[in-house]
C-alpha positions in Angstrom: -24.0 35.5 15.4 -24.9 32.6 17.8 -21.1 32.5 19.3 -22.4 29.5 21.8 -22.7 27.3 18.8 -20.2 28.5 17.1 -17.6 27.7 19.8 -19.5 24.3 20.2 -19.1 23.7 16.6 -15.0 24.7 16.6 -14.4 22.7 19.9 -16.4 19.6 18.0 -14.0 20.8 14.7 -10.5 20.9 17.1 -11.6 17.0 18.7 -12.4 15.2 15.8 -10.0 17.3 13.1 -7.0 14.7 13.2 -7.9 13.6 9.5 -5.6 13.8 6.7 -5.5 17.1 4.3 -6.4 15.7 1.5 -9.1 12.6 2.7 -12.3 13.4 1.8 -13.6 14.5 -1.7 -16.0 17.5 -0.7 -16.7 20.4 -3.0 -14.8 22.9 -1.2 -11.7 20.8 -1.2 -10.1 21.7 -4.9 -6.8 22.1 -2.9 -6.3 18.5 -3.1 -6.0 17.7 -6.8 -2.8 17.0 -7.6 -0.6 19.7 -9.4 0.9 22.6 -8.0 -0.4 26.1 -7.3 1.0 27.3 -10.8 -1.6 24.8 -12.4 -4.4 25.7 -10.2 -3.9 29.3 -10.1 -2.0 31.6 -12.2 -1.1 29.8 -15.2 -4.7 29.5 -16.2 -5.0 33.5 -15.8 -2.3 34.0 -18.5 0.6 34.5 -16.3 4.1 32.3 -16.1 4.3 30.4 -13.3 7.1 27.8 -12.3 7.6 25.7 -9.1 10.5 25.8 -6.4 11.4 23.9 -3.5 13.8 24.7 -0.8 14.7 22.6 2.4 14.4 24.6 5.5 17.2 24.0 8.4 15.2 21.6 10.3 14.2 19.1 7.4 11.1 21.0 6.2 10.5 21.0 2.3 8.7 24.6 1.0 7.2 25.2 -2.3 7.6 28.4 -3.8 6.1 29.9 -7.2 7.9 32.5 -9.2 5.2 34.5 -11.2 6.0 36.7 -13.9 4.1 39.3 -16.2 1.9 38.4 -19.1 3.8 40.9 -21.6 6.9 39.5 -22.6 7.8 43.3 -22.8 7.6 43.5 -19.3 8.9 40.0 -18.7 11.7 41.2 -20.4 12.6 44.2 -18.2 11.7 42.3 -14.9 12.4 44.2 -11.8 13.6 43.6 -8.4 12.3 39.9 -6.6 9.4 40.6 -4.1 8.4 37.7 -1.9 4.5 37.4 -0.7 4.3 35.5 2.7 0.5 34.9 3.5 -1.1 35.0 6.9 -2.5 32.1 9.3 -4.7 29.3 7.9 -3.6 31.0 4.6 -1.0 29.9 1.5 0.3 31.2 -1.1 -3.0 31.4 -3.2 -4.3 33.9 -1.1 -2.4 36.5 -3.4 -4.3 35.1 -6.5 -8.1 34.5 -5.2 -9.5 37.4 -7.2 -9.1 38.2 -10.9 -5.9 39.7 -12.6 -7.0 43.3 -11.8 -7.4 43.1 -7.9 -5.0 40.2 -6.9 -1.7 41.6 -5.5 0.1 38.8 -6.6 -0.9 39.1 -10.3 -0.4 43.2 -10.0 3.1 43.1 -9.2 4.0 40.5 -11.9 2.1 42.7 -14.6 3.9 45.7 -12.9 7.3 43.8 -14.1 8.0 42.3 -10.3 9.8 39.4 -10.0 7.0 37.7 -8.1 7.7 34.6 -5.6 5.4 32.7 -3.5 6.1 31.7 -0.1 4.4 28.8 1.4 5.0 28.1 5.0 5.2 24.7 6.4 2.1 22.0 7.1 0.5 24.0 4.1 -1.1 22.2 0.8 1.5 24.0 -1.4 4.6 23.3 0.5 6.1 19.6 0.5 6.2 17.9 3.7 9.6 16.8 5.4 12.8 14.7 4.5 12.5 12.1 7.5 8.6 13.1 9.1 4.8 12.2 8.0 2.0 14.7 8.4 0.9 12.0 10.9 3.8 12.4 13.1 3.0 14.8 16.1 6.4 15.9 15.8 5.1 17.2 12.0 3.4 19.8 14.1 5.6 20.6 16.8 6.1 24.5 16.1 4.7 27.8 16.0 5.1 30.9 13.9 8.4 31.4 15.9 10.2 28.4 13.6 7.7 29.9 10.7 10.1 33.9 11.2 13.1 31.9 11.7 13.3 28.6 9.2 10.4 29.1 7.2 10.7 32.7 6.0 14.8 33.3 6.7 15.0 30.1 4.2 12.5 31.5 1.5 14.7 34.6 1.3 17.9 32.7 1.5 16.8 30.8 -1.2 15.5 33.8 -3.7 18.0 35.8 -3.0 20.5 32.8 -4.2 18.7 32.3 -7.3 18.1 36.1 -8.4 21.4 37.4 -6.8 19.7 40.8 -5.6 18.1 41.9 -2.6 14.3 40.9 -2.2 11.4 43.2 -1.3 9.1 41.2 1.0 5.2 41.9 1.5 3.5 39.8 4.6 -0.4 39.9 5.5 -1.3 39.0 9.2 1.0 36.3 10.4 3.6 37.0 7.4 3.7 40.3 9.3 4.4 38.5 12.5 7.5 36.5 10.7 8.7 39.3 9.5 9.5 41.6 12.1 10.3 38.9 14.0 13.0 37.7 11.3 14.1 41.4 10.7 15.5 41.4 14.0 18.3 38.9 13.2 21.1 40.2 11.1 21.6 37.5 9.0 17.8 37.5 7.3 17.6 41.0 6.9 20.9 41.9 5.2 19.0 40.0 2.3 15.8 42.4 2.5 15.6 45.7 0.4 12.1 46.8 2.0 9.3 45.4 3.4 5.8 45.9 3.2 3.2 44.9 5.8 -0.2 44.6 5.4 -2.3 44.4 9.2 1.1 44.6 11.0 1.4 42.4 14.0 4.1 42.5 17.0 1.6 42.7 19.4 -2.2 41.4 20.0 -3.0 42.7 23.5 -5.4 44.9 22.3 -7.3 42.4 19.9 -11.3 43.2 19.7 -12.7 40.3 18.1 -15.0 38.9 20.6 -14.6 35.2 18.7 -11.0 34.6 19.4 -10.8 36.7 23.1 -14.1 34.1 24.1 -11.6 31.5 22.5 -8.5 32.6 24.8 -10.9 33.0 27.8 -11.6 29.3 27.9 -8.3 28.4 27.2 -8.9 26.3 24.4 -5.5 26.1 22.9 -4.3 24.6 26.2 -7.3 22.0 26.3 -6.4 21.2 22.8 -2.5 20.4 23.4 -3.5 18.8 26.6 -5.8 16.4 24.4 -2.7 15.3 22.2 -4.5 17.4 19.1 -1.3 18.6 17.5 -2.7 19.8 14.2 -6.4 22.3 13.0 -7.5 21.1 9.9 -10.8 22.6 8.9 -10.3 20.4 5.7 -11.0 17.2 7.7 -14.5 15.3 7.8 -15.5 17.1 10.8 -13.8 20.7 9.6 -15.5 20.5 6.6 -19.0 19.8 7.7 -18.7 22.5 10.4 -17.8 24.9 7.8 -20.2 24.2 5.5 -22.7 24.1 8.5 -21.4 27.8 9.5 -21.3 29.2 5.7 -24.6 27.8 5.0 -25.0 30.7 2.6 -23.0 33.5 1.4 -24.4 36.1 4.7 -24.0 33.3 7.5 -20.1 33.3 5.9 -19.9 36.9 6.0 -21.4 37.1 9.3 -18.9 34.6 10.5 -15.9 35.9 9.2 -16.6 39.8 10.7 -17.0 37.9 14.1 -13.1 36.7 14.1 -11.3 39.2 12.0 -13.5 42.2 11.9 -16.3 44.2 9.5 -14.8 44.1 6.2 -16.3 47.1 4.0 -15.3 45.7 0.2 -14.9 41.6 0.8 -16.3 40.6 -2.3 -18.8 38.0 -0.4 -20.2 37.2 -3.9 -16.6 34.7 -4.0 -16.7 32.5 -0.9 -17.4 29.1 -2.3 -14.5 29.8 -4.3 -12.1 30.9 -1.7 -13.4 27.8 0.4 -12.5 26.0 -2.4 -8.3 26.4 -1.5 -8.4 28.1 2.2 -8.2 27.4 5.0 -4.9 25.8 5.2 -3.6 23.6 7.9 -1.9 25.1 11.1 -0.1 23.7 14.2 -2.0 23.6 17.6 1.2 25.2 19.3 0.9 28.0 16.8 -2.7 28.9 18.2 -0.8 28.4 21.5 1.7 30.8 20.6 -0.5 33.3 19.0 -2.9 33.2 22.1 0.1 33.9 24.7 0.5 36.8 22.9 -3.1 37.9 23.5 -2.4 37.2 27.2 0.5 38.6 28.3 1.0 41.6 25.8 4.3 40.6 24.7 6.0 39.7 21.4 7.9 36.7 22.4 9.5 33.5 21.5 7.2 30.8 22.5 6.8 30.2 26.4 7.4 26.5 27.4 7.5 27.3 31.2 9.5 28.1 33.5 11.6 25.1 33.6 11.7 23.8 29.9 12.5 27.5 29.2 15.8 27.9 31.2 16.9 24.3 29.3 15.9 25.7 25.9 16.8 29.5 26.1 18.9 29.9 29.9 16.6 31.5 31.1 12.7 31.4 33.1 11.2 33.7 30.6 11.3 33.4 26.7 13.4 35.8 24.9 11.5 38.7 23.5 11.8 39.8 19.5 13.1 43.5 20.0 12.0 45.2 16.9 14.1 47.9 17.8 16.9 46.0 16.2 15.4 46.2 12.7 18.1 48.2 11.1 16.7 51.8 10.2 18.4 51.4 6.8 15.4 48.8 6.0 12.3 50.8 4.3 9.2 49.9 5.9 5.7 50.4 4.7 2.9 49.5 6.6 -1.1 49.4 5.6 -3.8 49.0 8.4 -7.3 49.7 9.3 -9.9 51.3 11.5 -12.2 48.0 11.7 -9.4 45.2 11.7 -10.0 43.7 14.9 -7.3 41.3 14.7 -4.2 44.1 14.1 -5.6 46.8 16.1 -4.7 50.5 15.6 -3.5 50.6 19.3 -1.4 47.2 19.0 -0.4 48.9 15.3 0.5 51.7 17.3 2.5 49.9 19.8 4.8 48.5 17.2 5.8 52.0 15.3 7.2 53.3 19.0 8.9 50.3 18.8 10.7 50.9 15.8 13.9 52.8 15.6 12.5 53.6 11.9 9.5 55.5 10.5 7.7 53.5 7.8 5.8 54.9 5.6 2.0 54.1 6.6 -1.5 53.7 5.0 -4.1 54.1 7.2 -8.1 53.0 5.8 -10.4 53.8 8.4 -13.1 51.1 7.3 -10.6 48.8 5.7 -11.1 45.1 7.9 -8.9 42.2 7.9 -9.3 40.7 4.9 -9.8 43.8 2.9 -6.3 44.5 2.8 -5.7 40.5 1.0 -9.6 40.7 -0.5 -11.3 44.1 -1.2 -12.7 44.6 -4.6 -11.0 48.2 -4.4 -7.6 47.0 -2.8 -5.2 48.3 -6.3 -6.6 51.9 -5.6 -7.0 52.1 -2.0 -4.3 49.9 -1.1 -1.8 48.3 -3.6 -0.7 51.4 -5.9 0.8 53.3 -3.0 2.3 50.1 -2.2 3.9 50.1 -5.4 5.2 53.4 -5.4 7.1 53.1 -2.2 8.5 50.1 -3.6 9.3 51.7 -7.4 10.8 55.7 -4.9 13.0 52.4 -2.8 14.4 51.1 -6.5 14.9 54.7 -7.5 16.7 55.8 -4.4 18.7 52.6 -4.6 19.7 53.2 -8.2 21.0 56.6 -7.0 23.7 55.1 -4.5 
């Protein structure tokens, strides 16, 4: 991969990205067609689908889906919730990109899951705010830190209201990062049953991708704050020519998407113009901030403003860390990760379990990438079935006490 260009291409994409979601009408921009991710999705595979909206703390309006099975046998003996919170530059059609028999999303609703569909702020399925325009820097003005602790915290609030039962939640990448960051306050995970994470992330210290460390070495999320760019929106003019530029055929995608996330063995490349099609998503600029302090300094941490807007915002020069050792041992944790993920790396994976207090149940795929755990074309076998059955031996345990 020419990474020269490629970094001249995202720096060009980060300067001129300040265009709305939904302006220009390109081919890989289906996202913006009115109608919500039940329309677009999963309805038109066969599956029920209706839309939610919840209202997080700070005035931020999310759109869930709750999916259920296509047998109205199954539909009739529907099991516990499960909530599926996607990763960074992700939504919630991530679960749903490949057909009925390899999407996670559509597995667990034909497996008799009640299925609902997190989507986190500044997303295309989630709603805006009560009083704020996209256009408003202040739109953008957090990280995955308000993500753990308004986004997610009020997606479970808000199923475990409606279905009156404790949820099971399963997070890819970033949902991973939310969650054991929410798990650590008492409040959020008194609602949880289990959780299932796929590429878990507490800590990125040991990342391999040589994309995002030549990304972190030139400090480019600082030169992007510092240039008053609040929002990355590959779905802008510039975004989308730059993508289409870099995915100039299937291979150059491929190529392209190993270089940042890590050699996927069973990413069905054949699909790409289709995934482009809905991802990426919008993200905030001080979420790539946040994310690349963690690369720096090793730590799994609320995010640093400095020394001195720190003491006025937490009492104190440093930002508080997320102790993981506070998730309760009570919560059943399953984890799934990979030998060429260079994004959740087995040492930073590693990391994490001493932290615990617990000992989750874990999957380990030595050539299992990134993406493979969201995208392989062998994911229910390898992957998703012993995902289920720690969920199903959690119900059965349950239904014991």
């Amino acid at each position: 991969m020419d990474h020269p260009r490629a970094l001249a291409a995202l720096i060009m994409f980060l300067l001129f990205s300040v265009g709305d979601f939904t302006a220009v009408p390109q081919l890989r921009r289906k996202s913006q067609v009115t109608g919500g991710l039940c329309a677009h999705l999963i309805q038109s595979a066969g599956f029920p689908c209706t839309e939610h909206q919840t209202k997080t703390k700070d005035g931020f309006l999310l759109g869930l889906q709750r999916v259920s099975s296509r047998s109205t046998i199954v539909r009739g003996e529907m099991g516990l919730p499960v909530l599926l919170i996607h990763g960074l530059l992700m939504a919630g059609d991530a679960w749903f990109m490949n057909s009925a028999s390899q999407s996670l999303g559509f597995i667990l609703a034909d497996q008799g899951f009640d299925v609902w569909v997190g989507n986190v702020r500044g997303t295309h399925w989630s709603h805006g705010h009560v009083s704020l325009s996209v256009k408003n820097k202040e739109f953008w003005d957090w990280s995955w830190q308000e993500l753990a602790l308004y986004d997610l915290a009020e997606m479970i609030r808000y199923v475990n209201k409606i279905t009156k039962a404790k949820i099971f939640v399963v997070g890819h990448s970033q949902g991973t990062i939310m969650s054991l960051a929410a798990f650590t306050k008492p409040d959020i995970v008194d609602m949880v049953k289990a959780a299932a994470l796929l590429c878990p992330i507490s800590y990125l210290d040991h990342i391999t991708s040589d994309f995002v460390l030549g990304l972190v070495k030139i400090r480019l999320d600082e030169v992007i704050l510092a240039l008053g760019i609040h929002q990355l929106n590959f779905k802008s003019n510039m975004g989308t020519q730059i993508m289409d530029m870099m995915c100039d055929g299937h291979i150059h995608c491929d190529i392209w998407l190993s270089a940042i996330t890590g050699k996927n063995c069973c990413f069905n490349d054949s699909r790409i113009d289709f995934y482009l099609e809905y991802e990426p998503h919008p993200s905030s600029s001080k979420n790539l901030h946040h994310l690349f302090q963690m690369i720096r300094k090793g730590s799994f941490a609320m995010y640093d403003y400095g020394m001195w807007k720190n003491l006025m915002r937490y009492n104190q020069p440093k930002p508080p860390v997320f102790d993981i050792s506070q998730i309760p041992t009570s919560l059943p944790l399953w984890m799934g990760y990979g030998g060429n993920d260079a994004l959740a790396d087995a040492i930073d994976v590693q990391h994490t379990l001493k932290g615990l207090k617990s000992k989750p149940d874990l999957l380990y795929i030595e050539e299992y990438g990134h993406i493979d755990f969201l995208l392989s074309t062998r994911a229910k076998t390898d992957v998703y079935d012993d995902m289920i059955r720690f969920f199903n031996s959690v119900q059965k345990v349950s239904s014991f006490k």
